[in-house]
C-alpha positions in Angstrom: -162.1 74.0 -44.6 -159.6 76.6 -45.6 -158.1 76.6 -42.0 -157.3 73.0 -42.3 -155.9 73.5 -45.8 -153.7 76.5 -44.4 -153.0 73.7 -41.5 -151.8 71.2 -44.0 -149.9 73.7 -46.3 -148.1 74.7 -43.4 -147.5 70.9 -42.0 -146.2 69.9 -45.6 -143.7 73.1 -45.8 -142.2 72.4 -42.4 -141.2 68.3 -43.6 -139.7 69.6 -46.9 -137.6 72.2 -45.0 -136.9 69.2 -42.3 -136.0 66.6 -45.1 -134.0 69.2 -47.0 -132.1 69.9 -43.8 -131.6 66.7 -42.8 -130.0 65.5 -45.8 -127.6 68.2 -45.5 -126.8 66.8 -41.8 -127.1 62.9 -42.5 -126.4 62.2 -45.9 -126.8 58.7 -47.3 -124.1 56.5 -46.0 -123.9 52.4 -45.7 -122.4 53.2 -42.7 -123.2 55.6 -39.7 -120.9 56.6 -36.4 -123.3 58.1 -33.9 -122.4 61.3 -32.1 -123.9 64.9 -31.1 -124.0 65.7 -35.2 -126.6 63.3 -35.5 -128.0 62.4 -32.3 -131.0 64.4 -31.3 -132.8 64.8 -27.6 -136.2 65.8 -26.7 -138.3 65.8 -23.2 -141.0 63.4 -23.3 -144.2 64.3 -22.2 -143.3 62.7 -19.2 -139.8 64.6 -18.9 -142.2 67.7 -19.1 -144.6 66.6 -16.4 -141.5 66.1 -14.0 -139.6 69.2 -15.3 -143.5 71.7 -14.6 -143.3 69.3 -10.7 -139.4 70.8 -10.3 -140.4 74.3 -11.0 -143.7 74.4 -8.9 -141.9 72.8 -6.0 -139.0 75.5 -6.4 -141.5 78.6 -6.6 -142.8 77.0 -3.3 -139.6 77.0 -1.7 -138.4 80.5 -2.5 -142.0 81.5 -1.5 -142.2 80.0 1.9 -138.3 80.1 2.1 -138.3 76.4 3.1 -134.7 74.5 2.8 -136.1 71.5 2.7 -138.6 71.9 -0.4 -135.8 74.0 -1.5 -133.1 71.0 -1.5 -135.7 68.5 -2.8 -136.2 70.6 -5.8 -132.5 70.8 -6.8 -132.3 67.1 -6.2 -135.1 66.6 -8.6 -133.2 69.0 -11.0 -129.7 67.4 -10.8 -131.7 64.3 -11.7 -133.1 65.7 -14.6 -129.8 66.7 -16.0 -128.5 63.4 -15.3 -131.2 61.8 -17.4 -130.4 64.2 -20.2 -126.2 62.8 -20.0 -127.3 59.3 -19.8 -129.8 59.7 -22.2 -127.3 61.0 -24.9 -124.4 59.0 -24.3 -126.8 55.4 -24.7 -126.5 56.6 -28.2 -123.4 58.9 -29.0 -120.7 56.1 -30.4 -122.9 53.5 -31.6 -121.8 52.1 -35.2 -124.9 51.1 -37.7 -123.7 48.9 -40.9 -126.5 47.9 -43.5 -126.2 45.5 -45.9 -125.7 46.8 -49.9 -128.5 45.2 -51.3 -131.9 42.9 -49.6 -134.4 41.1 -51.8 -137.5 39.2 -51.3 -140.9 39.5 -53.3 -143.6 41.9 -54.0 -146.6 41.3 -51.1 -144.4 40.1 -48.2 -142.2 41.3 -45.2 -139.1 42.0 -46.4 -136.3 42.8 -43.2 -133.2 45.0 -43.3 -130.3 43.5 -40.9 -128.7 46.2 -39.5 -125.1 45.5 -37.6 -124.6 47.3 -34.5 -121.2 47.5 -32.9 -120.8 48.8 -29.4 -117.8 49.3 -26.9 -120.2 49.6 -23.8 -123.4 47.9 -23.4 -126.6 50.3 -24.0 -130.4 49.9 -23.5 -133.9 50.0 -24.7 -133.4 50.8 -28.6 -136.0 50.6 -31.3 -135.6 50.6 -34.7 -138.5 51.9 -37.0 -138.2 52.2 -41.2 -140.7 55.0 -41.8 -144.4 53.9 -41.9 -143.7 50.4 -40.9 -143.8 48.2 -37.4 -141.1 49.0 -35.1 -138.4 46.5 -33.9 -137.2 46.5 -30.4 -133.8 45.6 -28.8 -133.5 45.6 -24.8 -129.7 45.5 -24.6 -126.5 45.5 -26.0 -123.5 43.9 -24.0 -120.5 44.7 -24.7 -117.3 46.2 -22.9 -114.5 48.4 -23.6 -111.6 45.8 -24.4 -113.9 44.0 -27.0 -116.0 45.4 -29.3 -119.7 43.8 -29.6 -122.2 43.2 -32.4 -125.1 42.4 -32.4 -127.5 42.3 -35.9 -130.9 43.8 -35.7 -133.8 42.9 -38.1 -136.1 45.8 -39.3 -139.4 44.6 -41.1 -140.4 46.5 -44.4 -143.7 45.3 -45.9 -142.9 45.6 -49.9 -146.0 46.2 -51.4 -145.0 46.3 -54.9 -141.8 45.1 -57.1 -139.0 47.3 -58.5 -135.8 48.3 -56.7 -136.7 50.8 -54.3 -134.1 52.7 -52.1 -134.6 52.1 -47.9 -136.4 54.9 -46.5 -135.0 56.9 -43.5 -134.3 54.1 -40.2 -135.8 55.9 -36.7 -133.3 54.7 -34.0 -135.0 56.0 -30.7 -133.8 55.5 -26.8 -136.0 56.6 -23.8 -133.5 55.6 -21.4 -133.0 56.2 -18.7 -136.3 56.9 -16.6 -138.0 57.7 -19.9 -137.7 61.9 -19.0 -135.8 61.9 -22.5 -136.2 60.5 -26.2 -133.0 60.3 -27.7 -133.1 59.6 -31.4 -131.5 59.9 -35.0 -132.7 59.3 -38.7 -130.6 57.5 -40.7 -130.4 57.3 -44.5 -128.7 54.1 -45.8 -127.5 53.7 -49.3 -128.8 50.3 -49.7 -131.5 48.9 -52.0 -134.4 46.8 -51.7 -135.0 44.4 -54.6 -138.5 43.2 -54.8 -139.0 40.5 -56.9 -142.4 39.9 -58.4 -144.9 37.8 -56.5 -144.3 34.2 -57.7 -147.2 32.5 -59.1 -147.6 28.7 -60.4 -148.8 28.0 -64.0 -151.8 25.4 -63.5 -153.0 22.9 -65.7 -151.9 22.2 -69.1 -149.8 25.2 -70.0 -148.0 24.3 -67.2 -147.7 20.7 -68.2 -146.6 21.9 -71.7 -143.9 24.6 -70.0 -142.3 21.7 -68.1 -143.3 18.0 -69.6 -140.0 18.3 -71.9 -137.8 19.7 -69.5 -138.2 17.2 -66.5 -138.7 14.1 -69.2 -135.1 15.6 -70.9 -133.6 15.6 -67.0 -134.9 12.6 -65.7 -133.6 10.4 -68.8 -129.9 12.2 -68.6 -130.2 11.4 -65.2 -131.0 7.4 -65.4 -128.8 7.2 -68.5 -126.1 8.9 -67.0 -123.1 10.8 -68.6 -121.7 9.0 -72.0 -117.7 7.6 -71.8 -115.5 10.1 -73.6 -111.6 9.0 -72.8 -109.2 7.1 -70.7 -106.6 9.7 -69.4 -104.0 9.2 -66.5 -105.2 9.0 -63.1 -104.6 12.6 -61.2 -104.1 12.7 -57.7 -108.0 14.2 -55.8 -109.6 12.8 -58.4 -113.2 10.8 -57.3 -112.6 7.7 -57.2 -115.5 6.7 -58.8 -114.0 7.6 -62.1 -111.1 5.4 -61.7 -111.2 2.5 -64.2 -110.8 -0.7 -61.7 -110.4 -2.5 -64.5 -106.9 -1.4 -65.7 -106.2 -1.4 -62.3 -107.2 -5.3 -61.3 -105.3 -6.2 -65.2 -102.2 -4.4 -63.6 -102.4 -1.4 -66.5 -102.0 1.4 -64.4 -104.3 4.4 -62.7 -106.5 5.7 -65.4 -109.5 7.7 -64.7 -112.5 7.9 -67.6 -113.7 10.9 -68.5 -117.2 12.0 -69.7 -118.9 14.0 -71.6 -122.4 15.4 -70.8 -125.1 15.5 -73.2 -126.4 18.6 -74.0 -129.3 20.3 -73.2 -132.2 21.2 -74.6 -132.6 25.0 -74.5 -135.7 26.8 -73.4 -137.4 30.0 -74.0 -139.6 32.1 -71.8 -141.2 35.1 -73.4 -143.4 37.8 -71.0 -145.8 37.8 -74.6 -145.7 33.9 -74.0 -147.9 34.6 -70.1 -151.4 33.2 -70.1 -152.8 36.9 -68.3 -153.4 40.1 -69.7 -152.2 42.0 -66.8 -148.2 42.9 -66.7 -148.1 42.5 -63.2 -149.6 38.4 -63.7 -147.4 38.0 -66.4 -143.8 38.6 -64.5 -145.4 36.9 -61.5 -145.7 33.4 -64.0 -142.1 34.2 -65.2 -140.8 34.7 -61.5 -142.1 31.1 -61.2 -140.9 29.8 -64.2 -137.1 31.0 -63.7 -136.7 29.5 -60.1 -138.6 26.2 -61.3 -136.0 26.1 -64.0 -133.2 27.2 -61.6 -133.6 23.9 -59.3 -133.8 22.0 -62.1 -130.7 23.1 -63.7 -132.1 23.9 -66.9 -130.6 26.5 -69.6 -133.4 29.0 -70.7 -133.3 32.4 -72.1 -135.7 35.2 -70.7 -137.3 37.6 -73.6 -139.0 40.6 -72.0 -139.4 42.8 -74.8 -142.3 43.7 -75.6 -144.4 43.8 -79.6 -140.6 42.3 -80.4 -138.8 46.0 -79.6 -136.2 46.3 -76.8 -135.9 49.4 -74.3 -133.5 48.8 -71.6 -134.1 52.1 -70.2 -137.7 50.6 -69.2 -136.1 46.8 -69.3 -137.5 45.4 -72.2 -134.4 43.3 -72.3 -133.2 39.9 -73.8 -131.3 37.8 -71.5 -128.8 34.6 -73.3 -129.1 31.1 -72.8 -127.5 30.0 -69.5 -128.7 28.3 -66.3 -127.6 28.1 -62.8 -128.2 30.6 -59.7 -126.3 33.8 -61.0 -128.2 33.3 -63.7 -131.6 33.0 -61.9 -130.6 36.4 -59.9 -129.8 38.0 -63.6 -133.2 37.0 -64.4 -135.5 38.0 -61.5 -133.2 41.4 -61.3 -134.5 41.8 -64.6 -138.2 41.3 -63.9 -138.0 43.6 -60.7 -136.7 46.3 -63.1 -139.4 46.1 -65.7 -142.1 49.2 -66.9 -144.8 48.4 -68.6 
């Protein structure tokens, strides 16, 4: 027991030393230019295999003094080396982009497009965040007049919400013959924004939440706007809003203007959430504030909590308003939240 604890101990010093080093080497960057500073290359056990072949066939040579196995071996070694060069250079001068920022939700596969840009073509690449399913990319084309891009998709499986920062990327090559992995750990600057899981309010809070909304839309929408004012026809104005009219009595061009009746605002409230658990709640509110994005209605979001605000925890109040920006605002807002 104490031999696997001295084991671990010893495992655990060696990755902070790593991690501390790397950071030093590969800082955080939204964008990274491959070379030997960051490239790294390593005999696979199959690269050792070959490499223990080469040596036992050279010890045979200089013991028997045979030219032939002599010549085979330095072939075999020559090859090896050769391996090593292509190996490096598949890498060296690649150019990785990440986006800023990616959202999805809490409990799905979230995927990081990476941008690759190439002057050659290059071979066999895969792309690993850490922990998570790798992502595999057979070839690149590309030549040395035009530069080539080509966008890779790495998945992340989010587990929980909040705004996480995008663990190191793996980008590994075992070409060519597979002797050699050539690979590099990349930190990114972007951010992953996991919204809360969305989940639908059933039955009649639901009907209660929503019954004057949609009745307040529908009716705006078969009454239409109400007239407002005759004004002077602009040119790439709709038509539709041209008085024909004026126009058949020989009046003129006037276009008529409306006005649009306002709109009911609505509240949601996290202490309004029929769930005792936090995590529930801001998965009904994540519902709520899409529903009421498609239908276009202005609401207010109140996440503080026993009626105190701490923004440092993001126990906000967000003003009336409605749209997509708005919606964004809003689910930022319940990604960022502490109990």
């Amino acid at each position: 027991m104490r031999k696997l604890t001295l084991k671990n101990n010893i495992v655990s010093w060696f990755h902070h030393k790593f991690n501390v080093w790397l950071k030093k080497r590969i800082p955080s960057s939204f964008e990274h230019h491959l070379s030997n500073r960051n490239v790294f290359i390593f005999p696979t056990a199959f690269g050792f295999s070959y490499l223990f072949v080469v040596v036992i066939l050279f010890l045979l040579a200089t013991n028997y003094q045979n030219n032939l196995i002599m010549f085979l071996s330095y072939l075999l070694s020559s090859l090896f080396i050769s391996a090593m060069l292509h190996s490096f250079f598949n890498l060296s001068g690649l150019r990785l982009i990440a986006q800023q920022q990616v959202t999805s939700y809490a409990n799905s596969t979230v995927y990081l497009p990476i941008q690759l840009i190439s002057t050659k073509p290059r071979y066999a690449f895969e792309f690993c965040l850490k922990d998570q399913k790798s992502t595999f990319l057979p070839f690149i084309k590309a030549n040395k007049q035009n530069e080539s891009s080509v966008e890779v998709l790495v998945p992340f499986f989010a587990v929980k919400r909040g705004v996480l920062s995008i663990p190191r990327l793996k980008v590994a090559s075992q070409y060519s013959l597979g002797l050699f992995t050539c690979w590099t750990q990349l930190a990114f600057a972007s951010q992953f924004i996991i919204y809360p899981q969305p989940k639908a309010i059933r039955l009649s809070l639901a009907k209660q939440l929503f019954s004057e909304n949609t009745d307040h839309v529908s009716n705006n929408t078969k009454q239409g706007e109400d007239f407002y004012q005759l004004k002077s026809y602009q040119l790439g104005e709709p038509l539709s809003q041209v008085s024909w009219k004026h126009v058949a009595k020989g009046q003129g061009w006037l276009s008529k203007t409306s006005q649009q009746p306002q709109q009911q605002e609505q509240s949601l409230k996290l202490t309004d959430m029929p769930a005792n658990n936090i995590e529930d709640k801001l998965s009904y509110l994540c519902y709520l504030v899409q529903e009421y994005c498609k239908q276009g209605v202005v609401f207010t979001l109140d996440l503080s909590v026993n009626g105190k605000i701490n923004t440092k925890r993001g126990h906000v109040k967000i003003s009336a308003n409605s749209g997509s920006e708005h919606a964004k605002h809003c689910l930022l807002a319940l990604a960022e939240f502490k109990a």
